[in-house]
Each structure stands twice: as structure tokens, then as C-alpha cells.
C-alpha positions in Angstrom: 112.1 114.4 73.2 108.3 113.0 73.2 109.6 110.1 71.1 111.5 108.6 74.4 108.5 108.9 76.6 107.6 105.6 78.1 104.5 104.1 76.2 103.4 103.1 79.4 103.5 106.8 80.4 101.6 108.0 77.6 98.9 105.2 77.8 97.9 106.6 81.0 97.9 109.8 79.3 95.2 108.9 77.0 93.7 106.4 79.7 92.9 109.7 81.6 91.8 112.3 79.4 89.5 109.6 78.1 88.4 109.3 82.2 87.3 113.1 81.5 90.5 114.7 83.1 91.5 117.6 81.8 95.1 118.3 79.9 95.7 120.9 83.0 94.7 118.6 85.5 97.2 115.3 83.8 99.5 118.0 83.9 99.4 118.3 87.5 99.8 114.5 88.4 103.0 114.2 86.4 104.4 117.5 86.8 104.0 118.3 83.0 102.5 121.5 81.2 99.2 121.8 79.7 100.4 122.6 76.4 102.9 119.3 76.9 100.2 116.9 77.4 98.0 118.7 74.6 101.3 118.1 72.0 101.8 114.5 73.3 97.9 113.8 73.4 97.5 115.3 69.9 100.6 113.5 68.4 99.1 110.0 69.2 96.0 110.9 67.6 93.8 111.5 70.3 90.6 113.8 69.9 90.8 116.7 72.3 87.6 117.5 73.9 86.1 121.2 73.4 85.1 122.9 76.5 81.1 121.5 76.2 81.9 118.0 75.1 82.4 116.5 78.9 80.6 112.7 78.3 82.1 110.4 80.7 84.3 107.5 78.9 84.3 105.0 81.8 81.7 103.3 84.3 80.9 104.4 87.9 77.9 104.0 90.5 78.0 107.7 91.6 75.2 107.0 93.9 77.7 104.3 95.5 77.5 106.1 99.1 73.8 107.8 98.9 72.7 104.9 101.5 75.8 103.2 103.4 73.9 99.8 104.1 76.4 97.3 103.4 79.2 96.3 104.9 81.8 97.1 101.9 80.3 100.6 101.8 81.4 101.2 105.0 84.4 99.5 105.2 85.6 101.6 102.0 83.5 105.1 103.7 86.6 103.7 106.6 89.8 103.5 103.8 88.7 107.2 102.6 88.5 108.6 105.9 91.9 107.9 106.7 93.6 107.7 103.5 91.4 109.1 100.8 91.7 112.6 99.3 88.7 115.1 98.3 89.1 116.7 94.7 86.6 119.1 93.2 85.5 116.6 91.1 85.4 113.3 93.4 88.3 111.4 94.8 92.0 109.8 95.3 93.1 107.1 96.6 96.6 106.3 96.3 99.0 103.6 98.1 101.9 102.4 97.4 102.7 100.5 94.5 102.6 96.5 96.2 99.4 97.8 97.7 97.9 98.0 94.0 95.6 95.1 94.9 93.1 97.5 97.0 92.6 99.7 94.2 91.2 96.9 91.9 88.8 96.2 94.7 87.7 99.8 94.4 87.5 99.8 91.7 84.9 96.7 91.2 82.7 98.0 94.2 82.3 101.5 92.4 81.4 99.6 89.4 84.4 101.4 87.8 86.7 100.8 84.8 89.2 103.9 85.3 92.9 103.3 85.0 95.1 102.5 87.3 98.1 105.1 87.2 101.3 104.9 88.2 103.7 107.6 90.1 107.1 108.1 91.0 108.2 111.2 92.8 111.3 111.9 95.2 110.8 112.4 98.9 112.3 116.0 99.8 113.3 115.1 102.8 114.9 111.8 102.5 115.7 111.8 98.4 114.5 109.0 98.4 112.0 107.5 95.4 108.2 106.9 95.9 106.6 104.6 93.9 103.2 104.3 93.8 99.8 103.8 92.3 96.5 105.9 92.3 93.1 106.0 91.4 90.8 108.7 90.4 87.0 108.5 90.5 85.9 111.6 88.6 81.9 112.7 90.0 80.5 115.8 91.2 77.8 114.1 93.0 80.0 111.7 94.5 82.6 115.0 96.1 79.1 116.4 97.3 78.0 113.1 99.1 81.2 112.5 100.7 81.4 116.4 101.9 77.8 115.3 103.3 79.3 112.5 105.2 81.8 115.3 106.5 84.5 115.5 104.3 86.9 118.2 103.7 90.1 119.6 101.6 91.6 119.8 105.3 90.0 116.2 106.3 93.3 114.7 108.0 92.4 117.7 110.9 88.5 117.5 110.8 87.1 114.2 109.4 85.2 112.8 112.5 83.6 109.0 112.3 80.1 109.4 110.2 78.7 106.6 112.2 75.1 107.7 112.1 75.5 107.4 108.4 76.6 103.9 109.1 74.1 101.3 110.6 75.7 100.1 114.0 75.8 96.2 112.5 78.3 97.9 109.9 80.6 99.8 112.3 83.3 97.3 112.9 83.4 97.0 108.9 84.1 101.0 108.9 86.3 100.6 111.8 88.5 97.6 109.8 89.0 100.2 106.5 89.6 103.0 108.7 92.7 101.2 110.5 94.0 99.3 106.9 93.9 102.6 105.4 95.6 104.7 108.9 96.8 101.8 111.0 98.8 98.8 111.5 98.1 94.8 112.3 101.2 92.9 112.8 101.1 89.5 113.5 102.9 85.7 112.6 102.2 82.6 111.8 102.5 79.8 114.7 101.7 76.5 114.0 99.6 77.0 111.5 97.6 79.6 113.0 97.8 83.4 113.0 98.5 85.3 115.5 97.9 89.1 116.2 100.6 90.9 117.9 99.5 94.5 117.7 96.5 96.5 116.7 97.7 100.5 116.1 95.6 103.2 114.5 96.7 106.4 113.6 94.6 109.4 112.9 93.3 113.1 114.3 91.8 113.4 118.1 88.1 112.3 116.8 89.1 109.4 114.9 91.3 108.0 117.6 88.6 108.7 120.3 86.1 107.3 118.3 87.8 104.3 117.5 88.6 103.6 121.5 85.0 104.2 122.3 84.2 101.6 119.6 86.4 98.5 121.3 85.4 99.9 125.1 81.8 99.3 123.7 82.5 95.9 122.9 85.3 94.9 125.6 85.6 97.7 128.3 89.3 98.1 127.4 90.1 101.5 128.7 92.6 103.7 126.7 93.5 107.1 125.9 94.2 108.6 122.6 98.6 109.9 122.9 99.9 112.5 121.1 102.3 111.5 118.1 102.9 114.6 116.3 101.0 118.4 116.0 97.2 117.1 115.4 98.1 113.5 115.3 97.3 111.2 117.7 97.8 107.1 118.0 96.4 104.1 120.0 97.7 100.5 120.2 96.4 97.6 121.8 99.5 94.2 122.0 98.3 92.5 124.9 97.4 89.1 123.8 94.0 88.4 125.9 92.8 91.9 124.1 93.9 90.9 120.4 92.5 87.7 120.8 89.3 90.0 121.3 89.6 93.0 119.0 90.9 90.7 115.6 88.0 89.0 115.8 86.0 90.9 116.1 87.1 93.3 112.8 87.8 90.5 110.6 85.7 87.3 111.6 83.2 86.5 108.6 84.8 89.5 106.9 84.4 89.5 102.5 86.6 92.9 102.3 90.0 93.4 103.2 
């Protein structure tokens, strides 16, 4: 039955044990068995690892967030915040599939060469089919820096803004990831010109409040963080003389998004 796997399938197989996963781990993102990604790893001709032979196979800047002075350092610290996910050996990021574009931004910021992987999985409520892509950034030192910076397994509840990590010339960049990576900006064009119709971000009590605070600083818009579901809460902002505020002041001049 390994003869009609999809080569594309087995690529990122060997793409990601070469990345230092393990067969256990592999096994995990594509609902396999150790012992059937050792036999399919194996039958290509791929050199297993022993349990001391752990040399990485592809490039990263594991010191990426040691000092967030930049404003792509914070505008990613923003995307991870929101959508990223801890591992005990760095981090995930994965979108959906037309979204594929972000991750090879990542990936050249982190000075990363890691596959790209793709994933398909059913939704158990709906039935329906996700497609998606992901990518892993394998580091011990990174996982320990971001848990510094206040991550967690459980971040979607705790994760407050790390703004005193974050210069306050950089916030608005960590403020633009955070809402691309939790949020919505809908808009159209008119005449040539773009218009914003609605600025929503999603996210737990501190992240919300935080992000409100953020725009009352600049524009003494008052609003209040509402309840969406259990430990969710949302804020949106679609009158025109505010959006003709906020959007500029999150993208104007902005190299990252």
C-alpha cells in the first residue's frame, strides 16, 4: 500500500525528518504510526538518525526574537500571539492553504529553509475538508524565548501583549500581525482607491483590551472589549471617520504584511 502514497506526501516525509523531526512526531501531523513512517522513510533510502545524531539539516536565526527592535520582529511576535502554536521544541504556524504566501515570509525573516507542508483533515463538526499549510521552526532556545515573552501551551487564554518587549515606535507593527493573524480588514476598491470598511480583532480579554487601549492612545475612540464566546472576546471599529484613522495608521509605510 506504500507504493500509492503521493510522492508529494512522502517528499515532506523526508523534507521533515531531515528538519530534525522525529518518525513519532511526522507521525503525529499525518495521523500515521511511527513504525509506518520508519518503513516508508527507510524504503526511500533515507538514513535514520540514532538517538545522539540530532545536527540540524536546515537554516534558522534562533536568536530571531532575543531583542524585538525591528518592526518585522514585532509584527511577526503579533501573528504568533494570535495564531501561532508553542511546541516543546519551537513553533507552528499554520493557515489555510491560499494563505501559503505568509509562511514564505516567515520563513525568509527566520532565515529559514524548512518545508512547507501540506494538510488535509475533516472538520468533525461540519465534515467538511480543511486544507492547509504549516510550518515548523524546530529550536529549543527559540520555545524558551517566546515562553519569556509569555507564551504558553494554553496561550489562546493567557497570552497578554509583550509590549515592554516591544519598543513603543514598533507597537502599531505588533498590533497589524496580531489582528492579520486574529482579525479581520474588509474593505473595496472605489475609484481607484481603497477603502476600509471594518477593522475587527478577535482574541482573549487582554489582547482585546490591549488592543483598544492602543487606538484610544492614538484617537481617544472609546470601546469596550464584548463577549463572543467562553474566553473570547471581539472589537470592531466601521465608522468611516475612525477607519480613515486606524488603517493608516497600521499600514502607512508598512514593508510587512
Amino acid at each position: 500500500m506504500f507504493k500509492k502514497l503521493d510522492q508529494k506526501i512522502v517528499t515532506e516525509y523526508i523534507d521533515l525528518y531531515n528538519s530534525g523531526l522525529s518518525c513519532t512526531k511526522i507521525g503525529k501531523i499525518y495521523s500515521k504510526t511511527r513504525n509506518t513512517i520508519k518503513y516508508i522513510l527507510n524504503s526511500r533510502g533515507v538514513k535514520l538518525r540514532t538517538q545522539v545524531s540530532t545536527a540540524r539539516k536546515y537554516t534558522l536565526n534562533e536568536n530571531y526574537f532575543e531583542v524585538v527592535d525591528s518592526a518585522d520582529k514585532a509584527y511577526w511576535l503579533g501573528w504568533l500571539c494570535t495564531d501561532g502554536h508553542l511546541t516543546g521544541y519551537g513553533f507552528k504556524l499554520e493557515l489555510q492553504e491560499r494563505d501559503v504566501e505568509i509562511l514564505e515570509k516567515l520563513k525568509i525573516s527566520f532565515g529559514a529553509n524548512n518545508p512547507i507542508y501540506y494538510r488535509e483533515k475533516v472538520i468533525k463538526k461540519s465534515g467538511n475538508l480543511s486544507k492547509t499549510k504549516a510550518l515548523e521552526l524546530h529550536s529549543v532556545l527559540l520555545n524558551k524565548r517566546l515562553v519569556c515573552l509569555g507564551f504558553a501551551s494554553n496561550k489562546i487564554y493567557t497570552i497578554k501583549p509583550p509590549l515592554s518587549f516591544i519598543p513603543e515606535e514598533f507597537h502599531r507593527d505588533f498590533w497589524r500581525g496580531s489582528i492579520e493573524g486574529d482579525g479581520t480588514i474588509t474593505g473595496q476598491f472605489c475609484k481607484g482607491k481603497y477603502w476600509c470598511c471594518k477593522v475587527k480583532f478577535t482574541g482573549n480579554k487582554f489582547m482585546v483590551d490591549g488592543f483598544i487601549d492602543f487606538i484610544n492612545k492614538h484617537f481617544q475612540i472609546q470601546k469596550l472589549a464584548k463577549k463572543y464566546c467562553s474566553n473570547t472576546y471581539e472589537v470592531s471599529y466601521h465608522k468611516q471617520d475612525q477607519l480613515k484613522q486606524i488603517f493608516p495608521l497600521l499600514y502607512k509605510d508598512a514593508n510587512l504584511f
